[in-house]
Jmol script that loads the backbone (N, CA, C; Angstrom):
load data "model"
ATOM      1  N   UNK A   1      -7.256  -9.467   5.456  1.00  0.00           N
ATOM      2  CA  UNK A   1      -7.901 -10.688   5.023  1.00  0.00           C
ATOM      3  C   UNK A   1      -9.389 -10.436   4.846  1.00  0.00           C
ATOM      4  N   UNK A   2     -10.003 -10.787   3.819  1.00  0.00           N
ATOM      5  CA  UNK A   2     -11.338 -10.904   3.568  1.00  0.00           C
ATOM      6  C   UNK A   2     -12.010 -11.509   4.545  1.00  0.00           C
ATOM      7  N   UNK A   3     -13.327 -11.102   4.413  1.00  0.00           N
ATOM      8  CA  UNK A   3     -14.593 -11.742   5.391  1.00  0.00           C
ATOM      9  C   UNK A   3     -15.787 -12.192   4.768  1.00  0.00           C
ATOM     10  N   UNK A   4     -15.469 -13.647   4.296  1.00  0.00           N
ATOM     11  CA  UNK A   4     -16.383 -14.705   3.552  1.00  0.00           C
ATOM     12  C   UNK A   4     -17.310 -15.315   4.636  1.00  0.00           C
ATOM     13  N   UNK A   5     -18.841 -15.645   3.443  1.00  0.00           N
ATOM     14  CA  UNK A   5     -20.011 -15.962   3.992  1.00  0.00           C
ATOM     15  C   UNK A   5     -20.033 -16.962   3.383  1.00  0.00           C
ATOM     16  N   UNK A   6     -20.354 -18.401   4.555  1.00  0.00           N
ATOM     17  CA  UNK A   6     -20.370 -19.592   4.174  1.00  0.00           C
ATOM     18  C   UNK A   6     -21.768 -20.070   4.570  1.00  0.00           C
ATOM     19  N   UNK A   7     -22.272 -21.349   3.865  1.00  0.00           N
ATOM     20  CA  UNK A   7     -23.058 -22.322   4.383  1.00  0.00           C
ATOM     21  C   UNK A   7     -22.993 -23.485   4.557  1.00  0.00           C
ATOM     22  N   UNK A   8     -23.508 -24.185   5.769  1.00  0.00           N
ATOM     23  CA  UNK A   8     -22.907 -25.492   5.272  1.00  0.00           C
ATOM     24  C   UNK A   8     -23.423 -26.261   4.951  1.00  0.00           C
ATOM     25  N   UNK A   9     -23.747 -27.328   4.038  1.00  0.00           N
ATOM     26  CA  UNK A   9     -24.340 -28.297   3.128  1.00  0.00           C
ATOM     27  C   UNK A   9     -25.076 -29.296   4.117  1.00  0.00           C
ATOM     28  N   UNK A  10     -24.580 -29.385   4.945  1.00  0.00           N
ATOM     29  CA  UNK A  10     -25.412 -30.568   5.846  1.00  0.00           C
ATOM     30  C   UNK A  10     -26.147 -30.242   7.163  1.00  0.00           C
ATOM     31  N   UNK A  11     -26.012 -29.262   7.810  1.00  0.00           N
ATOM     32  CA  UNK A  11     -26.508 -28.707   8.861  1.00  0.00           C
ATOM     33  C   UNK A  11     -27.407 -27.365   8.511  1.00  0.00           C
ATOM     34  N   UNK A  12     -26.943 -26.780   7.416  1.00  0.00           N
ATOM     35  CA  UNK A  12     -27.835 -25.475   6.626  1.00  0.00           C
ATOM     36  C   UNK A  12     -27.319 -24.067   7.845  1.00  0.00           C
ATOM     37  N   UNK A  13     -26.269 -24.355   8.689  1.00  0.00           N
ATOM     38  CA  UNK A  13     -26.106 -23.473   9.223  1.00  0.00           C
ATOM     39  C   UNK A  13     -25.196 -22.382   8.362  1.00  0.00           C
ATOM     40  N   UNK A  14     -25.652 -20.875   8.469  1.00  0.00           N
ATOM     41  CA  UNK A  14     -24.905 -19.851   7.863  1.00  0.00           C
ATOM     42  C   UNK A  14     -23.735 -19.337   8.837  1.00  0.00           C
ATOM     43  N   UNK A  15     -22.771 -19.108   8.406  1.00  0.00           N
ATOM     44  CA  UNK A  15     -21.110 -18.021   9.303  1.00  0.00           C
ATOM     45  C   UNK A  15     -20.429 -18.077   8.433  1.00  0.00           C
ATOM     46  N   UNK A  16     -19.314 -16.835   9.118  1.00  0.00           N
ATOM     47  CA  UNK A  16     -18.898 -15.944   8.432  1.00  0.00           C
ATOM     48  C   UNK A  16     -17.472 -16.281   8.908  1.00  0.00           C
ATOM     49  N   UNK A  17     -16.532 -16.479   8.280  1.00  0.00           N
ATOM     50  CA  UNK A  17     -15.253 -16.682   8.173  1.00  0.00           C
ATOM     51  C   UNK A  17     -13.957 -15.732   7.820  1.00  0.00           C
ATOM     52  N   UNK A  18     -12.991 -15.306   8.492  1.00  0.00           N
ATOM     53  CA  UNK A  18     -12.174 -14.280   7.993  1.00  0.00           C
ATOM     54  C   UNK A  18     -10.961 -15.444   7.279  1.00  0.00           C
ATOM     55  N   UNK A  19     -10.400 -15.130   6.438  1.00  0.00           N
ATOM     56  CA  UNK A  19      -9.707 -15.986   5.387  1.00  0.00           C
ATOM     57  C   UNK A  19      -8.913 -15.672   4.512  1.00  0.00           C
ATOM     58  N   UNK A  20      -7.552 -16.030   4.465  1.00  0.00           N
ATOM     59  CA  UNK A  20      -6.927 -15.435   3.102  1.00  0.00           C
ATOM     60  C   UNK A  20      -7.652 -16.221   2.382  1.00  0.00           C
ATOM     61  N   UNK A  21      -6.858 -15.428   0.837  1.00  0.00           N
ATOM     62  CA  UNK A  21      -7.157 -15.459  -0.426  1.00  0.00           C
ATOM     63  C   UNK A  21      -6.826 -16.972  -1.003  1.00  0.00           C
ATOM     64  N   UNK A  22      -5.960 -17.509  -0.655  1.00  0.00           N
ATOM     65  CA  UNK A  22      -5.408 -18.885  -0.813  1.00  0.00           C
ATOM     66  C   UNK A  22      -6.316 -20.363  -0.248  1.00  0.00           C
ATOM     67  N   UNK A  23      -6.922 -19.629   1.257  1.00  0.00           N
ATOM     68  CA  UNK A  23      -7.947 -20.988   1.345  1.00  0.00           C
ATOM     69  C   UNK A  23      -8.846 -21.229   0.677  1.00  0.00           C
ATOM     70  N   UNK A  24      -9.122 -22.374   0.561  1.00  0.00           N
ATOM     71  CA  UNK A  24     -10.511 -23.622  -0.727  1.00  0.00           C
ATOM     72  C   UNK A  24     -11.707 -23.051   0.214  1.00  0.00           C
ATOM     73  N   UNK A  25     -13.038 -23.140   0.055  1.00  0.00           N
ATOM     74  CA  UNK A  25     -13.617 -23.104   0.482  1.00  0.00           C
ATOM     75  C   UNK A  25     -14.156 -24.578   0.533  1.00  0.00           C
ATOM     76  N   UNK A  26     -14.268 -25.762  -0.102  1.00  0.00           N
ATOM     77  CA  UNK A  26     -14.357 -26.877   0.087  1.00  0.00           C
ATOM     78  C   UNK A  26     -13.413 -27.168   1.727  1.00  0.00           C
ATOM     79  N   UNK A  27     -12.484 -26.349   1.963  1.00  0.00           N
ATOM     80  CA  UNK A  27     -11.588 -27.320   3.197  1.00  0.00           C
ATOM     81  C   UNK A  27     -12.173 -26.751   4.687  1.00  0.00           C
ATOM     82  N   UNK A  28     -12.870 -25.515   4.087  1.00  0.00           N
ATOM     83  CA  UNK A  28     -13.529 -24.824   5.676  1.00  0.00           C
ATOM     84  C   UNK A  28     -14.402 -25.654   5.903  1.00  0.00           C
ATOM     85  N   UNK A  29     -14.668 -25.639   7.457  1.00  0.00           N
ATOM     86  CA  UNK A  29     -15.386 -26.637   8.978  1.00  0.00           C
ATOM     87  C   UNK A  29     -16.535 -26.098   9.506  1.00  0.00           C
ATOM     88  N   UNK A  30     -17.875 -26.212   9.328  1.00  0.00           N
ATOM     89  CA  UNK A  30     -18.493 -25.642   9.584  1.00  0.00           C
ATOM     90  C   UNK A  30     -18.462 -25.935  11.216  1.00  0.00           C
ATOM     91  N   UNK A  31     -17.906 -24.504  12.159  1.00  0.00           N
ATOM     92  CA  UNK A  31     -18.339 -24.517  13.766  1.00  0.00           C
ATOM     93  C   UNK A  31     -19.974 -25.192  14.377  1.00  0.00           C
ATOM     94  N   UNK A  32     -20.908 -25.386  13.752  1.00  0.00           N
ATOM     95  CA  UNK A  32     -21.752 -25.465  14.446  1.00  0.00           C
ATOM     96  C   UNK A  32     -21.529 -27.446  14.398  1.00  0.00           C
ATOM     97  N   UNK A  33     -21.034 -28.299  12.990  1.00  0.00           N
ATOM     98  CA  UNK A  33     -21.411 -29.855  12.843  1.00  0.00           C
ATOM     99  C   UNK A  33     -19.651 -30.071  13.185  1.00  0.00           C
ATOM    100  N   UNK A  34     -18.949 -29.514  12.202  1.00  0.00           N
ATOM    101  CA  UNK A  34     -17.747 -29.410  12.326  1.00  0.00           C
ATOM    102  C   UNK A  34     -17.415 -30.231  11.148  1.00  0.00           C
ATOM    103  N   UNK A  35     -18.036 -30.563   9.731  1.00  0.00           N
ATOM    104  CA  UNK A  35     -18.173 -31.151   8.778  1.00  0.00           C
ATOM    105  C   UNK A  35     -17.666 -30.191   7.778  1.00  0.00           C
ATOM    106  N   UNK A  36     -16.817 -30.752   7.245  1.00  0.00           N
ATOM    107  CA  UNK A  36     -16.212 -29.785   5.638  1.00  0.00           C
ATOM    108  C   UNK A  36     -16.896 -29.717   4.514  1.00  0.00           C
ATOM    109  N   UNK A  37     -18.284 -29.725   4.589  1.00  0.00           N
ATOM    110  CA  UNK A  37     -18.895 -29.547   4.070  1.00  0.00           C
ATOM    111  C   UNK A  37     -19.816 -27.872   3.524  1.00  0.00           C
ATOM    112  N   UNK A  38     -18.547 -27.178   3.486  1.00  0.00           N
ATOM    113  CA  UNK A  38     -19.337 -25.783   3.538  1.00  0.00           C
ATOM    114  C   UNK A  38     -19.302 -25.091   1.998  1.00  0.00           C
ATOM    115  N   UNK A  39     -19.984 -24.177   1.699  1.00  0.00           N
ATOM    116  CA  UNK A  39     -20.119 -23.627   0.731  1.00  0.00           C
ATOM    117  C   UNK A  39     -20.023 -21.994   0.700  1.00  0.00           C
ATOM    118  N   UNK A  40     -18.986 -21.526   0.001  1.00  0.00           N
ATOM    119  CA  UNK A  40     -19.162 -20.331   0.108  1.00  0.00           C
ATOM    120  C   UNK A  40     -20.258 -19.273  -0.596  1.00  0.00           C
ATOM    121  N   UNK A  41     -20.767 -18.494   0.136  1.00  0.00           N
ATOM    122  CA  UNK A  41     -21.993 -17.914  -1.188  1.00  0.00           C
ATOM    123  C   UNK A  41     -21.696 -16.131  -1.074  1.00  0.00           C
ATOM    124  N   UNK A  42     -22.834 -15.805  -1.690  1.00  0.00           N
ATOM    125  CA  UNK A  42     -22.368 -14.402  -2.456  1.00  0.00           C
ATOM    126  C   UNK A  42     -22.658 -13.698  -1.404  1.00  0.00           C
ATOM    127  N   UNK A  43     -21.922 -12.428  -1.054  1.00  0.00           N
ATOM    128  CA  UNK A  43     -22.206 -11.120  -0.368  1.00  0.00           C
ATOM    129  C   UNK A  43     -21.843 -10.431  -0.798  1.00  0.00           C
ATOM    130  N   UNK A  44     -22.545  -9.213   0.174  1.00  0.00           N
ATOM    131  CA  UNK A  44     -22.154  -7.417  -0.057  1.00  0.00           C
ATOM    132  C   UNK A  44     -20.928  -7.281   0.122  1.00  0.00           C
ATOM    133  N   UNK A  45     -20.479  -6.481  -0.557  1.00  0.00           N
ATOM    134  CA  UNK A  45     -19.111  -5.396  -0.563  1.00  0.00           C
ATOM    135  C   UNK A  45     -18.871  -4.592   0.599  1.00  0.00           C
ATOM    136  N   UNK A  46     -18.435  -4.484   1.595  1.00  0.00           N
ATOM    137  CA  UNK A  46     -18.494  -3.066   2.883  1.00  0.00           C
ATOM    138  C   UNK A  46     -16.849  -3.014   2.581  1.00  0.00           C
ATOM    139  N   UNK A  47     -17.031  -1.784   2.931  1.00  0.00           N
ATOM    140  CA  UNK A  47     -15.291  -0.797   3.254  1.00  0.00           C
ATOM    141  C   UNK A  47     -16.078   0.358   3.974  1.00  0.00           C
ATOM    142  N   UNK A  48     -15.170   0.600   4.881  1.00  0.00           N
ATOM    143  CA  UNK A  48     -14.937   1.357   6.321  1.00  0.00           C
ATOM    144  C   UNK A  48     -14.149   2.661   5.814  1.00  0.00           C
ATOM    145  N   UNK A  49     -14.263   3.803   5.964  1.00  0.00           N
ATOM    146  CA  UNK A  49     -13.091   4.710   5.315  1.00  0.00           C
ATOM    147  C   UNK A  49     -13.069   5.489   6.838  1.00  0.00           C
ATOM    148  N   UNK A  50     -11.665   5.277   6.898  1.00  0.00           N
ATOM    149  CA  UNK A  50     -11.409   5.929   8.113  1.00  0.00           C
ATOM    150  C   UNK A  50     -10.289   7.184   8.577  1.00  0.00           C
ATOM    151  N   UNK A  51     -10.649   8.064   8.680  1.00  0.00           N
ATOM    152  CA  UNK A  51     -10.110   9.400   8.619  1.00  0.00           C
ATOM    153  C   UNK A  51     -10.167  10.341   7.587  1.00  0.00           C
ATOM    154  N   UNK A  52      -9.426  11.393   7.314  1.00  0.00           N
ATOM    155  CA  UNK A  52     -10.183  12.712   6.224  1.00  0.00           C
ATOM    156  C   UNK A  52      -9.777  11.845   4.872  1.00  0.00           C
ATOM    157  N   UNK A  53      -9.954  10.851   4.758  1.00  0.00           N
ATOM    158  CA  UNK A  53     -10.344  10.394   3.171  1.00  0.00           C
ATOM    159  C   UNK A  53     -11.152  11.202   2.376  1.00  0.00           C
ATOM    160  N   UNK A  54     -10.776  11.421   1.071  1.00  0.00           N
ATOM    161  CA  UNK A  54     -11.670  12.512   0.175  1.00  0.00           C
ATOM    162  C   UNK A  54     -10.634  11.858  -0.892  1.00  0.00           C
ATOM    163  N   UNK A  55     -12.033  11.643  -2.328  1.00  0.00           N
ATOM    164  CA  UNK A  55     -11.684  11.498  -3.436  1.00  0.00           C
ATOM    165  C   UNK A  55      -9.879  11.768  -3.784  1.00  0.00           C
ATOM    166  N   UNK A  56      -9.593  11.775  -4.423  1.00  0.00           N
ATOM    167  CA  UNK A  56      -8.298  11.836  -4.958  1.00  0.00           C
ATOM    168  C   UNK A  56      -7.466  12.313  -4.366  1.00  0.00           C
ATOM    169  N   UNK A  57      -7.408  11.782  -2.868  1.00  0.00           N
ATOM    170  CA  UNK A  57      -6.573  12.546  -1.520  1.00  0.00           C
ATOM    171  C   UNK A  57      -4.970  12.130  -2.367  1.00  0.00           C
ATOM    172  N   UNK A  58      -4.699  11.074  -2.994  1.00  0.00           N
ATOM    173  CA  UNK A  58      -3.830  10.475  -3.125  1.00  0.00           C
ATOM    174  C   UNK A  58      -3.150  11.167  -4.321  1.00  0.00           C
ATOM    175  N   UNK A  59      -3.979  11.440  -4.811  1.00  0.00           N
ATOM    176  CA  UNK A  59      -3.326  12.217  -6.725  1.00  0.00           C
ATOM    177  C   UNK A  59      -3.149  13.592  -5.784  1.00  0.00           C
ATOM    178  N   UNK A  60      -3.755  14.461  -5.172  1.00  0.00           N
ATOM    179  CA  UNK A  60      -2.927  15.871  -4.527  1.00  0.00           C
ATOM    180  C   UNK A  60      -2.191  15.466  -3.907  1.00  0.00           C
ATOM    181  N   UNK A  61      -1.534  14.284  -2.932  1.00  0.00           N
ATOM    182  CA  UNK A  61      -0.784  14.222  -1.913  1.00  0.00           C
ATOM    183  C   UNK A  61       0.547  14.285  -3.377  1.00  0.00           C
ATOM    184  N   UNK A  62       0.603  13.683  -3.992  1.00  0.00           N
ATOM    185  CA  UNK A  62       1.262  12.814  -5.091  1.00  0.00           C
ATOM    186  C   UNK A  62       2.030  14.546  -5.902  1.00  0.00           C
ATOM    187  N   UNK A  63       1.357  14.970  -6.165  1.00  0.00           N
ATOM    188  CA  UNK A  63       1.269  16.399  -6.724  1.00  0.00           C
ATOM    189  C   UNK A  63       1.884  17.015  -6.078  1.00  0.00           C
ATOM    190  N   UNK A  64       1.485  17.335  -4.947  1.00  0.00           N
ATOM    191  CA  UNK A  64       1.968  18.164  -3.438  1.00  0.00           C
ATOM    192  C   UNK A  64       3.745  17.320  -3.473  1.00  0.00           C
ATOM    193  N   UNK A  65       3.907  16.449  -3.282  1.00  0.00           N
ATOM    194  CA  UNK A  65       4.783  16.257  -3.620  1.00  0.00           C
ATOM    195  C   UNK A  65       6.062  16.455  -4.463  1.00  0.00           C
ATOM    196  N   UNK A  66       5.611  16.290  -5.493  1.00  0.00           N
ATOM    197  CA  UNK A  66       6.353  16.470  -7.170  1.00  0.00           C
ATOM    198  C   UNK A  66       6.258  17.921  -6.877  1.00  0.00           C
ATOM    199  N   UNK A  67       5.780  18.547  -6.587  1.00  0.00           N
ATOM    200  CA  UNK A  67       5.837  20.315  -6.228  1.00  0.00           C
ATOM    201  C   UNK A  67       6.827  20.705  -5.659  1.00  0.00           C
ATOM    202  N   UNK A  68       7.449  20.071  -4.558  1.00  0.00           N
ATOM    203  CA  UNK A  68       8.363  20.151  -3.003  1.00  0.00           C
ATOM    204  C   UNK A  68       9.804  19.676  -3.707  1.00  0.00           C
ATOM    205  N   UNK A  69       9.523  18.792  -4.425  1.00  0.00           N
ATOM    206  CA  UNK A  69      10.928  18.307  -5.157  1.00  0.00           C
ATOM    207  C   UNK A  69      11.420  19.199  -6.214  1.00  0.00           C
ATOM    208  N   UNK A  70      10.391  19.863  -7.118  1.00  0.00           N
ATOM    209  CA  UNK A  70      10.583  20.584  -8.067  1.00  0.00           C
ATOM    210  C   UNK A  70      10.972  21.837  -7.348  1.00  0.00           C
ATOM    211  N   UNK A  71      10.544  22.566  -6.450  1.00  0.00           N
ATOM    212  CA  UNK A  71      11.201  23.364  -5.785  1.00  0.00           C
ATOM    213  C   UNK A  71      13.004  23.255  -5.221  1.00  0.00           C
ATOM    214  N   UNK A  72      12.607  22.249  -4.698  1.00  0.00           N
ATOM    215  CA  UNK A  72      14.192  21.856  -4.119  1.00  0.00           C
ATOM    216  C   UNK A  72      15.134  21.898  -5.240  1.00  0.00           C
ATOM    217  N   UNK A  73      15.138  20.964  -6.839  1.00  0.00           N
ATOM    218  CA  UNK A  73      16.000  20.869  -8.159  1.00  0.00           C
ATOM    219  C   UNK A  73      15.623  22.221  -8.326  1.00  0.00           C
ATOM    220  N   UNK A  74      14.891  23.266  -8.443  1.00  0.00           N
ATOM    221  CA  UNK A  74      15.695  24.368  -9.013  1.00  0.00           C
ATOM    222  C   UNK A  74      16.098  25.827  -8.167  1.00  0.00           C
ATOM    223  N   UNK A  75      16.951  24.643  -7.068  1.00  0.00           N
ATOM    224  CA  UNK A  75      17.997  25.455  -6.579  1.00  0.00           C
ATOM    225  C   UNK A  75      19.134  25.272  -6.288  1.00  0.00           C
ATOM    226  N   UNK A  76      19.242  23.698  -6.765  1.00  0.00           N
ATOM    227  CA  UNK A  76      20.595  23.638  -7.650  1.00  0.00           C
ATOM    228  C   UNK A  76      20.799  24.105  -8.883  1.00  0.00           C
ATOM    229  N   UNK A  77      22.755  23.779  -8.657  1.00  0.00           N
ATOM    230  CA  UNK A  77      23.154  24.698 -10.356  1.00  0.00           C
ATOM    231  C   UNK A  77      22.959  24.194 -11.455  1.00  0.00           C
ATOM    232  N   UNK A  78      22.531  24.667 -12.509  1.00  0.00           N
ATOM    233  CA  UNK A  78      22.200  23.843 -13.584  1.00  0.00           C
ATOM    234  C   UNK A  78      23.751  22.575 -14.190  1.00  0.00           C
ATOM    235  N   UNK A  79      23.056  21.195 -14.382  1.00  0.00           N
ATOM    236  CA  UNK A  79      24.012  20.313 -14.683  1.00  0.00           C
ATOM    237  C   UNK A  79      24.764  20.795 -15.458  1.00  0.00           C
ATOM    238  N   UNK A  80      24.550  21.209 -16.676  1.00  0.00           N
ATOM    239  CA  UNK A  80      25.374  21.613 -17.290  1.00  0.00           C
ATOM    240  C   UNK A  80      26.181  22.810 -17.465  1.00  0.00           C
ATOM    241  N   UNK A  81      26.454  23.317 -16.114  1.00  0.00           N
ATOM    242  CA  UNK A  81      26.982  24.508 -15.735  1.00  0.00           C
ATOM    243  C   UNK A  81      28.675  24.409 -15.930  1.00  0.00           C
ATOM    244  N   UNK A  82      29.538  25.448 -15.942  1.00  0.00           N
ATOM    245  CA  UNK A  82      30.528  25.406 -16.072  1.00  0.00           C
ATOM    246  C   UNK A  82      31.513  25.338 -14.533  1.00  0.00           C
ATOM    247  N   UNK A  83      32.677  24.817 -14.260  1.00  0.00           N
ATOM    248  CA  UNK A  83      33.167  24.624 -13.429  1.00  0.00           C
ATOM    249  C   UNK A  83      34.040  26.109 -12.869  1.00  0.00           C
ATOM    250  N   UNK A  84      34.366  26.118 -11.713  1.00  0.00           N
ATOM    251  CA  UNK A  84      34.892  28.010 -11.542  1.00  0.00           C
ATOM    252  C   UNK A  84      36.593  27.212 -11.970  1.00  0.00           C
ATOM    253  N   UNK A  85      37.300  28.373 -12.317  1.00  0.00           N
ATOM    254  CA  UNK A  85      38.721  27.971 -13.365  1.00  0.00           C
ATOM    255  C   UNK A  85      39.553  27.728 -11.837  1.00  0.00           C
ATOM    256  N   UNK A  86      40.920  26.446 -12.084  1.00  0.00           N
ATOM    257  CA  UNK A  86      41.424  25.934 -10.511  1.00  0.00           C
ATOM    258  C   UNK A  86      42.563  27.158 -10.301  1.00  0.00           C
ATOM    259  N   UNK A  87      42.617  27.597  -9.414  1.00  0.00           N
ATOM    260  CA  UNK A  87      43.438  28.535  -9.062  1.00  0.00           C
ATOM    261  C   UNK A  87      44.503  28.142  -7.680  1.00  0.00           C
ATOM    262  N   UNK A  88      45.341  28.498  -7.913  1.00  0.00           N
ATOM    263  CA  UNK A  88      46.497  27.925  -6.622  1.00  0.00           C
ATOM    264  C   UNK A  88      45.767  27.564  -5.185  1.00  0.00           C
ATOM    265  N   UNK A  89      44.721  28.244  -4.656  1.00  0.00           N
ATOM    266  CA  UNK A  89      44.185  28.178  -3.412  1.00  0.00           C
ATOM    267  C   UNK A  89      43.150  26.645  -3.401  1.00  0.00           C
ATOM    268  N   UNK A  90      42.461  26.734  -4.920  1.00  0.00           N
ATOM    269  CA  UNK A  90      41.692  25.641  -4.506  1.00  0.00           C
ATOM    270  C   UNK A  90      42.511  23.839  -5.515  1.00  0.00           C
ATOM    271  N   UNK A  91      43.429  23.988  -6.254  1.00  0.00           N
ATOM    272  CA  UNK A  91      44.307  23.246  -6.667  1.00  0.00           C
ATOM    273  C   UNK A  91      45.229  22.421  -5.710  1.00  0.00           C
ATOM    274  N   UNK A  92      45.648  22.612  -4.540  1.00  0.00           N
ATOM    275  CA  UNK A  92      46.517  22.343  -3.824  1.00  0.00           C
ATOM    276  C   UNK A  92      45.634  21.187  -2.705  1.00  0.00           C
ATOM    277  N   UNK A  93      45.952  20.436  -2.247  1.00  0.00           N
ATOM    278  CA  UNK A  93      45.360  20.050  -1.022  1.00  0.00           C
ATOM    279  C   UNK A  93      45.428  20.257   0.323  1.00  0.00           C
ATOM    280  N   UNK A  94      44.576  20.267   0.993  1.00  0.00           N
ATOM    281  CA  UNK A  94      45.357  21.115   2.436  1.00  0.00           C
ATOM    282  C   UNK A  94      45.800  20.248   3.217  1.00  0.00           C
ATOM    283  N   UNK A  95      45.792  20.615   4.009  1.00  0.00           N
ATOM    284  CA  UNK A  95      47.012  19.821   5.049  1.00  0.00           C
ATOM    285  C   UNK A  95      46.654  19.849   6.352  1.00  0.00           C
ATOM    286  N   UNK A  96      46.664  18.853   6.907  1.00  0.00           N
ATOM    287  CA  UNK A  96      45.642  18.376   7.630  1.00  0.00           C
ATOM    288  C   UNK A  96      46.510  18.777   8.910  1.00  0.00           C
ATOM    289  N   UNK A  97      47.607  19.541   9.305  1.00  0.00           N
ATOM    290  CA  UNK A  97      48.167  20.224  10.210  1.00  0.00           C
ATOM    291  C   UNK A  97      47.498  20.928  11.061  1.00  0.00           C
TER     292      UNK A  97
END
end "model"
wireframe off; spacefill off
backbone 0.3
color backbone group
């Protein structure tokens, strides 16, 4: 959830509100009068990056990936391979004796 900076219209007190995306800012209470009279106003942008984050960690992970799979498909048999011809041993069903 975002972290919106309000004021409020009748008391001039400033706070900071955590809030989904869906609340009015007309319906927030300012804590200090307790009047719905608040206004939301403009702020800075912050993001926190936390752990070995690095540019396009996500496009090599992604890659690294598609690599591991492409390895694995070609060591199966090719689809359109031919079947081995049925011979009495593998034609028969066994028997669960």
């Amino acid at each position: 959830m975002p972290l919106y900076e309000y004021v409020c219209e009748s008391c001039d007190h400033h706070f900071e509100a955590m809030q989904a995306l869906s609340v009015k800012p007309e319906d927030t209470t300012c804590p200090k009068c307790q009047t719905a009279k608040s206004r939301r106003i403009m702020s800075s942008f912050a993001s926190k990056i936390v752990g070995t984050h690095k540019t396009g960690f996500a496009e090599q992970k992604a890659y690294g990936m598609l690599g591991e799979r492409m390895d694995k498909f070609a060591k199966l048999p090719p689809i359109m391979g031919q079947r081995a011809a049925p011979t009495e041993a593998n034609s028969q069903p066994s028997s669960g004796e």
